[in-house]
C-alpha positions, 0 to 999 in steps of 0.5 A: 068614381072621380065624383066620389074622390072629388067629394072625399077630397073636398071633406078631408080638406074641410077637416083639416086644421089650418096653419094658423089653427095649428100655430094657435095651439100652444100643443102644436106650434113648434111643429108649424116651423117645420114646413116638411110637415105640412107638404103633401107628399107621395111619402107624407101622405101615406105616413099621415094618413097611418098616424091619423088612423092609429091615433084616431082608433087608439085614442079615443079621448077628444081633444088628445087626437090631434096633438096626439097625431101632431107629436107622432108625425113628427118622427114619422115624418107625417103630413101633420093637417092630413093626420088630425083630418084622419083621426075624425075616424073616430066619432061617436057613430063609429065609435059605439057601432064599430070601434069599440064593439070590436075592441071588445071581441078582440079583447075577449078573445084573449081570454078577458071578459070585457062589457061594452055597455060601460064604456058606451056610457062614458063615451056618451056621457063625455067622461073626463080624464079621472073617469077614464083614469079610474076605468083603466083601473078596472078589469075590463080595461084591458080587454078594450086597450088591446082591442084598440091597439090591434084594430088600429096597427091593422088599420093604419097598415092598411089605410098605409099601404091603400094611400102608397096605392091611391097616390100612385094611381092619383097621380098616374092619372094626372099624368096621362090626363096631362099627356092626353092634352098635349097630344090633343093639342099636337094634333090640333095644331098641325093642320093650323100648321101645314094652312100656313106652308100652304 
């Protein structure tokens, strides 16, 4: 289990943007003189991680993502680096084999008739914004943006309340791993101690 973490600690830290990456991007530079936004926090946390989710499965236009994570973390108070390494959520894998296959049954489940194929296609094809722009246009629009919108409030609720859990559970073992060792330690040295009176 710690291997696992261990390994999904060390990925969400790769995709992580820098500070310096974060200051580069004329979206994103305000927000790097606001310190509060890049500490890791049992409160930050869990609110970067829900902006990350929503605004990985909701917005599925690349580029848009992480500026789109950045501007919300900042009335969230999100940690903004965790929230643009949340939005990788969402790649072309995950994208055509779960999230959009979704957001059409959600979507066709309130009564529109949405087709999948279509919206495949442009993701595949890498469609610019007149693209997109000229789909939401359409009638299977609809169908998908209320798909997204519920699949990912659902998810950064979840992904919420899971990271609140983690981080509670993450940090528990720390400080009984932390205990242990002093323990440890106590009990090594009283016979050290005890040689010496003798």
């Amino acid at each position: 289990m710690s291997a696992l973490l261990h390994r999904l600690g060390a990925w969400l830290h790769g995709q992580m943007p820098t500070h310096a990456q974060l200051e580069a991007n004329r979206f994103t530079a305000p927000f790097t003189r606001r310190p509060e936004l890049f500490r890791f926090t049992r409160r930050s946390v869990p609110r970067g991680v829900a902006v990350g989710m929503f605004i990985g499965i909701f917005a599925l236009i690349p580029g848009v993502q992480i500026v789109g994570a950045a501007l919300m973390c900042v009335p969230f108070r999100g940690n903004i680096p965790l929230a643009a390494a949340i939005t990788f959520i969402s790649n072309p894998v995950t994208t055509l084999l779960i999230i959009l296959p979704l957001a059409v049954a959600i979507g066709n489940s309130f009564g529109y008739h949405a087709d999948i194929a279509t919206v495949e296609a442009m993701v595949r094809e890498g469609a610019g914004l007149a693209q997109w722009r000229n789909w939401l246009l359409s009638d299977t629009a609809p169908a998908v943006v209320i798909g997204l919108f519920i699949q990912s409030v659902v998810a950064a609720f979840v992904s919420y309340f899971l990271t609140i859990w983690f981080w509670r559970y993450w940090i528990g073992r720390k400080h009984r791993a932390r205990r242990h060792r002093a323990a440890a330690a106590a009990v090594a040295a009283k016979p050290a101690d005890t040689e010496g009176i003798a």
